[in-house]
C-alpha positions as CSV (number, residue, x, y, z in Angstrom):
1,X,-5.1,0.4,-14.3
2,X,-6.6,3.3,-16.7
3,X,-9.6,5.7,-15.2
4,X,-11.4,4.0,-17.8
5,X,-11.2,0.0,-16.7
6,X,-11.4,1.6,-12.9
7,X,-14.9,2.5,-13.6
8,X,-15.6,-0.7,-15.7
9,X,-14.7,-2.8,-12.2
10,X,-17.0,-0.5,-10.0
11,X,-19.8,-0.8,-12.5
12,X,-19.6,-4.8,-12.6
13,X,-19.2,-4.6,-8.3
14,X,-22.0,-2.3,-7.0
15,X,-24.2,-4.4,-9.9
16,X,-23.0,-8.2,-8.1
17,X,-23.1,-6.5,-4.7
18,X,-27.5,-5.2,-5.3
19,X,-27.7,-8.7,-6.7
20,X,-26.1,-10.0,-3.3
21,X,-28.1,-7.7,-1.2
22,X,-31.4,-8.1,-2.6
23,X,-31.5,-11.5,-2.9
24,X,-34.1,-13.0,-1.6
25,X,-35.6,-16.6,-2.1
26,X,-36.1,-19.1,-3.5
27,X,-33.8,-18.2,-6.8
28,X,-32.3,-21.1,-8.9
29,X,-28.9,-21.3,-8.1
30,X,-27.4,-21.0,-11.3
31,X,-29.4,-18.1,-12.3
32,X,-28.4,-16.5,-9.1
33,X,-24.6,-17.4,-9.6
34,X,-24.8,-15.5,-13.5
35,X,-27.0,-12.6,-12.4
36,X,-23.9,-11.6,-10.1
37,X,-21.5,-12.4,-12.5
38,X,-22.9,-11.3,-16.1
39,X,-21.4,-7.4,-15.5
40,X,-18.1,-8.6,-14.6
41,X,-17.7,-11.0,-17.5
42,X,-19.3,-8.5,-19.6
43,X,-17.7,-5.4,-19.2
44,X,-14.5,-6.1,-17.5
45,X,-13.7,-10.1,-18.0
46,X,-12.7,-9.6,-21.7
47,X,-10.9,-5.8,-21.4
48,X,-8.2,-7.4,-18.9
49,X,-5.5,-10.1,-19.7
50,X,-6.3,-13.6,-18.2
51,X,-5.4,-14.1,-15.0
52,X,-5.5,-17.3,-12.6
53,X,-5.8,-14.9,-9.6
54,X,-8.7,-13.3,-11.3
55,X,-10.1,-16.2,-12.6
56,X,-9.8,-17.8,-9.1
57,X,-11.5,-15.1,-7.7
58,X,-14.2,-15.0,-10.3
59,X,-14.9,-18.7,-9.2
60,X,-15.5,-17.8,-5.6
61,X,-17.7,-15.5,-7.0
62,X,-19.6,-18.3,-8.5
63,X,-19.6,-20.6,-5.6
64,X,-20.5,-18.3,-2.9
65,X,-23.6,-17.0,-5.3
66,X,-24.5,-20.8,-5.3
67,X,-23.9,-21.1,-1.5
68,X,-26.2,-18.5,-0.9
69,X,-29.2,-19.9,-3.4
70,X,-28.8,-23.2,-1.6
71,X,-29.1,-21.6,1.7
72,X,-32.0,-23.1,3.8
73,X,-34.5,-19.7,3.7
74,X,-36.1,-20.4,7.0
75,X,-32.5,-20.2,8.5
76,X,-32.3,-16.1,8.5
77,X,-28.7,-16.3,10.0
78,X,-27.6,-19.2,7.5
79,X,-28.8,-17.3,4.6
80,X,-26.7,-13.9,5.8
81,X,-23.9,-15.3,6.5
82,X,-24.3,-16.8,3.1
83,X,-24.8,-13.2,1.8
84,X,-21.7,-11.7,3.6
85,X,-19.8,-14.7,2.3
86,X,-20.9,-13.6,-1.3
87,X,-20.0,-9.6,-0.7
88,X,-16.5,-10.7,0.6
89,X,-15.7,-12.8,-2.3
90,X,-17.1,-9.9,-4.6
91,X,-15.3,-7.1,-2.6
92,X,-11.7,-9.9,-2.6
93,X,-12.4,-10.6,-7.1
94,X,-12.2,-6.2,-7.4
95,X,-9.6,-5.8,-5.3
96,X,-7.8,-9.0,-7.4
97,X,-8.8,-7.1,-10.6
98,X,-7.3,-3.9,-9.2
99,X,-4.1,-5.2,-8.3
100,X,-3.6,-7.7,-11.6
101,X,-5.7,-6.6,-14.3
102,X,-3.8,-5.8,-17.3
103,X,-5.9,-3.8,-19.6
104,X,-5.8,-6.2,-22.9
105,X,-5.3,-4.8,-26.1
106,X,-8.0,-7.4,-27.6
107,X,-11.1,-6.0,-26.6
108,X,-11.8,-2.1,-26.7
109,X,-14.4,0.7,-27.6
């Protein structure tokens, strides 16, 4: 992977992982679920060649972002272990972009 999509990846990760870590609620849990996602799929999603093992861990992305809006807010340890859930499953999709991302010739700047 280039210097280039390298810093496209850590962008898209420390922007889902403030997202994850400053969450605090009630948020809808769709708009929670996109707000960590939307860098990802913006500046690194279309730049590398589809991927199940990507897109697999882009969906526990999604769900764990859901998780954690659904978490019961007067339940302090329920909603951080909700949290950590989320920041594992965003740390586990850049380390799956890392290793498989192909940098596609589609999409470039």
């Amino acid at each position: 992977m280039d210097a280039q999509m390298s810093a496209r990846v850590q962008e898209a990760v420390v922007h889902a992982r403030r997202r994850a870590e400053t969450y605090k609620p009630p948020v809808d849990k769709d708009a929670l679920a996109w707000r960590v996602i939307e860098v990802f799929d913006d500046r690194v999603r279309g730049y590398v060649e589809r991927d199940r093992r990507i897109e697999d861990e882009r969906d526990r992305v999604l769900i764990a972002a859901v998780k954690l809006a659904e978490a019961d807010a007067d339940e302090e340890a329920v909603v951080e272990a909700a949290r950590k859930h989320l920041v594992d499953a965003i740390d586990y999709l850049e380390q799956a972009v890392l290793r498989f991302g192909v940098p596609s010739g589609r999409r470039t700047r």
